[in-house]
VEXDREN-2710 file (C-alpha; in Angstrom, 1 decimal):
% VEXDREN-2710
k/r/px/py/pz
1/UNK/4.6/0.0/-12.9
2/UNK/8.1/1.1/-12.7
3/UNK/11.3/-1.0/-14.1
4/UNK/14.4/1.0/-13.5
5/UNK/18.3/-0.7/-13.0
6/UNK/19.6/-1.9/-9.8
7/UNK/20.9/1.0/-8.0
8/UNK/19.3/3.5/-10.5
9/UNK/17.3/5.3/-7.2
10/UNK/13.8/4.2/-8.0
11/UNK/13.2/5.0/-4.4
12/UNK/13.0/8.2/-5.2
13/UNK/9.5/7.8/-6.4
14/UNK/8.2/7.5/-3.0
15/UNK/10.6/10.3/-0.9
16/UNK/10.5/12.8/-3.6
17/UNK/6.9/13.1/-3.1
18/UNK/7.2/13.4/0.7
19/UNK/9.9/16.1/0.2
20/UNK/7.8/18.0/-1.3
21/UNK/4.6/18.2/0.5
22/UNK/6.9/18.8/3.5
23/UNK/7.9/22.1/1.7
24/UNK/4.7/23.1/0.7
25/UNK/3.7/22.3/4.6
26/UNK/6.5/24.5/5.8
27/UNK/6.5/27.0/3.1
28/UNK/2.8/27.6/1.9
29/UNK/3.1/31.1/1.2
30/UNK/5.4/30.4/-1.5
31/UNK/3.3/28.3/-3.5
32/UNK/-0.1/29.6/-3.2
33/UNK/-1.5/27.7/-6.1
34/UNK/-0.4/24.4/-4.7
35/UNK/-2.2/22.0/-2.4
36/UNK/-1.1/21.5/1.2
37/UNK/-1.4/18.6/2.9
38/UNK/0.5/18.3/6.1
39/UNK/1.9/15.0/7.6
40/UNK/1.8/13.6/4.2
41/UNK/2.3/9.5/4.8
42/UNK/3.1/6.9/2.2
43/UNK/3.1/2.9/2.2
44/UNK/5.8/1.2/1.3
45/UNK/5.4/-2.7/0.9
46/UNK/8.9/-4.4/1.6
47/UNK/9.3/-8.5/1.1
48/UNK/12.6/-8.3/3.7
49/UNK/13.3/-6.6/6.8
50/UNK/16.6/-5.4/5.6
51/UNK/15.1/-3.8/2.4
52/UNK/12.9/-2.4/5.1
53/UNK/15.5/-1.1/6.9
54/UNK/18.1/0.0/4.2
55/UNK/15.0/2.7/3.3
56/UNK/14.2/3.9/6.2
57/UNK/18.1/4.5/6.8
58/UNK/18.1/6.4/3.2
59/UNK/15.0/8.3/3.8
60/UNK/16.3/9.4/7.3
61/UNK/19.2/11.2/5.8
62/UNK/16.6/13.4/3.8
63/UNK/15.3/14.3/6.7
64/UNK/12.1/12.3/6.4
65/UNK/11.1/10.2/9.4
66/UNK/10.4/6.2/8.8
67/UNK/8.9/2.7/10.3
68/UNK/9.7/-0.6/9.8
69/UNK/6.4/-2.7/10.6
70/UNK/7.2/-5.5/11.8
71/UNK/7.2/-8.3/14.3
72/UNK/10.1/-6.4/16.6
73/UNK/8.4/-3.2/16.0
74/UNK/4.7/-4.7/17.4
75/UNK/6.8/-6.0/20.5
76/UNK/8.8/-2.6/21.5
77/UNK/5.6/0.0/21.1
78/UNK/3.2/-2.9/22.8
79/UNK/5.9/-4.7/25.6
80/UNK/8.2/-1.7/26.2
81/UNK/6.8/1.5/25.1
82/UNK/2.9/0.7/26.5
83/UNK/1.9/2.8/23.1
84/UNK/-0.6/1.9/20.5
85/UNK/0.9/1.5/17.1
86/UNK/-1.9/1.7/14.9
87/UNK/-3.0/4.4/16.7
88/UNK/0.2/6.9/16.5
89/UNK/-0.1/5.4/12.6
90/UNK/-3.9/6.5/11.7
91/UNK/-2.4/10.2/13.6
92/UNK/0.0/10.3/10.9
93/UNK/2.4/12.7/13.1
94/UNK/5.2/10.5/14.3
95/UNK/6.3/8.9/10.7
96/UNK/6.4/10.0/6.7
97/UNK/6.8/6.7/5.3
98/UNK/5.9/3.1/6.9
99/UNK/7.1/0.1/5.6
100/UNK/5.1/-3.4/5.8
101/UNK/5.8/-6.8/4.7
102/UNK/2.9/-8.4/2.9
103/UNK/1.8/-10.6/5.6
104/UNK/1.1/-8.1/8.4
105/UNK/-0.4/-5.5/5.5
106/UNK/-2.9/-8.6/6.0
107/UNK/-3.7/-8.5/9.1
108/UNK/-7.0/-6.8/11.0
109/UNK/-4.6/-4.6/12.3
110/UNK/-3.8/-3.0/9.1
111/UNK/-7.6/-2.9/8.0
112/UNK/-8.3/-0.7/10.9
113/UNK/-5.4/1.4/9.6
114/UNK/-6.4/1.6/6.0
115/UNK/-10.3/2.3/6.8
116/UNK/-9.0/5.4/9.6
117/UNK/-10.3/8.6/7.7
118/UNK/-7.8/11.1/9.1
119/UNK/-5.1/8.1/7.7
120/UNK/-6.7/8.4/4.4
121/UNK/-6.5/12.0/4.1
122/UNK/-3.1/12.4/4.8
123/UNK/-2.3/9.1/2.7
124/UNK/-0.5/10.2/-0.8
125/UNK/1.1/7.2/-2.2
126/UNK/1.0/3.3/-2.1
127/UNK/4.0/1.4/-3.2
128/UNK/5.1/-2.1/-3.9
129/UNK/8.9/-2.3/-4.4
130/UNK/10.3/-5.6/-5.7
131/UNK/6.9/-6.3/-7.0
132/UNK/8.5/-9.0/-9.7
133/UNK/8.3/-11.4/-6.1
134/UNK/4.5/-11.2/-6.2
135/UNK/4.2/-13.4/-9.1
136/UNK/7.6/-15.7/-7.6
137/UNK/6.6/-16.0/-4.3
138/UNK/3.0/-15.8/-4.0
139/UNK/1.7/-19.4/-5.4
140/UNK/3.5/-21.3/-3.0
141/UNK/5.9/-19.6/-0.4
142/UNK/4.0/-16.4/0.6
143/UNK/0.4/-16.3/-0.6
144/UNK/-0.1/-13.0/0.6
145/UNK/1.5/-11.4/-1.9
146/UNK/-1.6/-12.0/-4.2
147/UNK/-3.5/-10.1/-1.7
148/UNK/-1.8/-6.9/-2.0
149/UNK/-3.4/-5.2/-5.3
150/UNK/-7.1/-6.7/-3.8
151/UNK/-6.6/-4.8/-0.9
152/UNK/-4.8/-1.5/-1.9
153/UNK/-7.9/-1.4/-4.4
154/UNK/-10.7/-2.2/-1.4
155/UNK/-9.7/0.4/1.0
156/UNK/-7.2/3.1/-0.6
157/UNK/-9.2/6.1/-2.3
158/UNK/-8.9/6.8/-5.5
159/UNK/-6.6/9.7/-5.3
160/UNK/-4.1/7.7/-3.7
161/UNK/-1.7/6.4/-6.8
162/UNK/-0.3/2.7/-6.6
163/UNK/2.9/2.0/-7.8
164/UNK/4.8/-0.9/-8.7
165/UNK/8.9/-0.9/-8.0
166/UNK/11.4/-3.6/-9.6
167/UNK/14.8/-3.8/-11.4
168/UNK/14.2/-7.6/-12.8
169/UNK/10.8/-8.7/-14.0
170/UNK/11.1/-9.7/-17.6
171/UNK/9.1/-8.3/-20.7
172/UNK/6.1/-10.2/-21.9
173/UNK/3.7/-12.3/-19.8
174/UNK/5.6/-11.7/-16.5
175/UNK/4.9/-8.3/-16.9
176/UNK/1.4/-8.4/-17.9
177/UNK/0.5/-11.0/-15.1
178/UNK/1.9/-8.1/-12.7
179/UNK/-0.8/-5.3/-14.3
180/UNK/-4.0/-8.1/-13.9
181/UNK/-5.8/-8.2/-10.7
182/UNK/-6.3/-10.9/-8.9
183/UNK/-9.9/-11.5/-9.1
184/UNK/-10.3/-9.5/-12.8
185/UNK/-12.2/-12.7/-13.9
186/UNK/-15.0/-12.2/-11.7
187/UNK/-16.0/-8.7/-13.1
188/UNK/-17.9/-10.3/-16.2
189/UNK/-20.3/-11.7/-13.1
190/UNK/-20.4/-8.4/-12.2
191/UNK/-21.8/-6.8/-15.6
192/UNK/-24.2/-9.2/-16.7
193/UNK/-26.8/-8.4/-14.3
194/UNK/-27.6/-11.3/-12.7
195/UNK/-27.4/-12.4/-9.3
196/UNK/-24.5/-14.6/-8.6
197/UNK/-23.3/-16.6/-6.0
198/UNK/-19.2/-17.2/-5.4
199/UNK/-18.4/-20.2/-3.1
200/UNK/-14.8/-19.3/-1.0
201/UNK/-12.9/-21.3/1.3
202/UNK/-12.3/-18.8/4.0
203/UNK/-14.1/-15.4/5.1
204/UNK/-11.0/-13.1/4.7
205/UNK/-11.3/-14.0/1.2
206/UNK/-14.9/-13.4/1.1
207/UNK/-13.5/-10.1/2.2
208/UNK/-11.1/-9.3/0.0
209/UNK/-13.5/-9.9/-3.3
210/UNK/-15.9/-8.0/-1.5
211/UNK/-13.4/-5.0/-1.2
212/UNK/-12.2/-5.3/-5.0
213/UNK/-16.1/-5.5/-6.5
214/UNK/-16.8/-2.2/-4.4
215/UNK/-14.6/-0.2/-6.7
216/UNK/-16.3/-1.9/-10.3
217/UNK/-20.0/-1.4/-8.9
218/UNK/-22.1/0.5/-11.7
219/UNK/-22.7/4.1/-10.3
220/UNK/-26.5/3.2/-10.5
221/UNK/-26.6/0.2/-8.8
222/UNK/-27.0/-0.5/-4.7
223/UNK/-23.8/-2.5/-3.5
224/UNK/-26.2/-4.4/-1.5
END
């Protein structure tokens, strides 16, 4: 979790990166003790289309290549272009960083995306800017915003760091609230060793606890 100033350049946490595995890509002679990873992708979860697309405008004068998901973006690849999206996505060849909106990070769409293995592998960071919105915005006006830590947790591997972008969120409990997961409270049913039943009110939820309990399961216990 990341609080930095208004205009400070906390984007930099998510191009930086790319810049760099772009020159260790191009250049791996010169850093023989360093990983390579080619095609190195990161997520970027935007509440706005314009934060979206004030970016991917930055990013593209790094030299970095960038995609605003989104409802327009769906309609030109699929109405004009006659190209799969999520496919050219899991290839990982045609963009470095791909920014989603919360809702459509939701979608089945975006599950297929996550759960590609060749997206994985080339997937080196997870990012939530403006995360002090979550919190704001999620109870009432956007509930998927609670689904965003349940679902980076469920599908992204370990390796892949999460990070949490904003300029506002106040010290104290709104901070804290922003570090707790979702469904932490359902861990202690976890541990005790008992078989418990958890009643939902829809199946994508079922889903979603089902993809943040993987991660806690004891090393010697079956998931099933």
């Amino acid at each position: 979790l990341l609080f930095t100033g208004t205009g400070s350049g906390k984007s930099a946490i998510f191009y930086i990166p790319l810049i760099v595995h772009h020159e260790l890509s191009e250049h791996p002679d010169n850093y023989p003790s360093f990983p390579v990873r080619k095609n190195a992708v990161a997520i970027v979860i935007t509440p706005t289309k314009g934060l979206a697309n004030s970016i991917i405008h930055d990013i593209e004068s790094f030299g970095l290549r960038g995609l605003s998901y989104c409802r327009e973006t769906i309609s030109e690849y699929r109405i004009n272009k006659k190209l799969d999206l999520v496919q050219l996505i899991c290839e990982c060849r045609s963009w470095d960083l791909i920014c989603v909106d919360p809702e459509h990070l939701a979608t089945p769409e975006w599950r297929e995306i996550m759960q590609n293995t060749n997206f994985k592998q080339h997937l080196i960071l997870f990012c939530v800017d403006e995360a002090h919105l979550i919190r704001r915005w999620a109870p009432n006006f956007r509930p998927t915003f609670n689904d965003i830590g349940a679902l980076a947790r469920g599908y992204l591997p370990e390796t892949v760091p999460i990070i949490a972008l904003t300029a506002t969120c106040a010290p104290g409990h709104a901070t804290s609230e922003l570090c707790i997961s979702k469904y932490s409270q359902l861990l202690d049913y976890l541990r005790c060793g008992r078989k418990t039943v958890i009643h939902v009110q829809t199946i994508p939820i079922a889903y979603d606890i089902y993809e943040f309990l993987w991660d806690y399961i004891p090393k010697d216990k079956s998931p099933l």
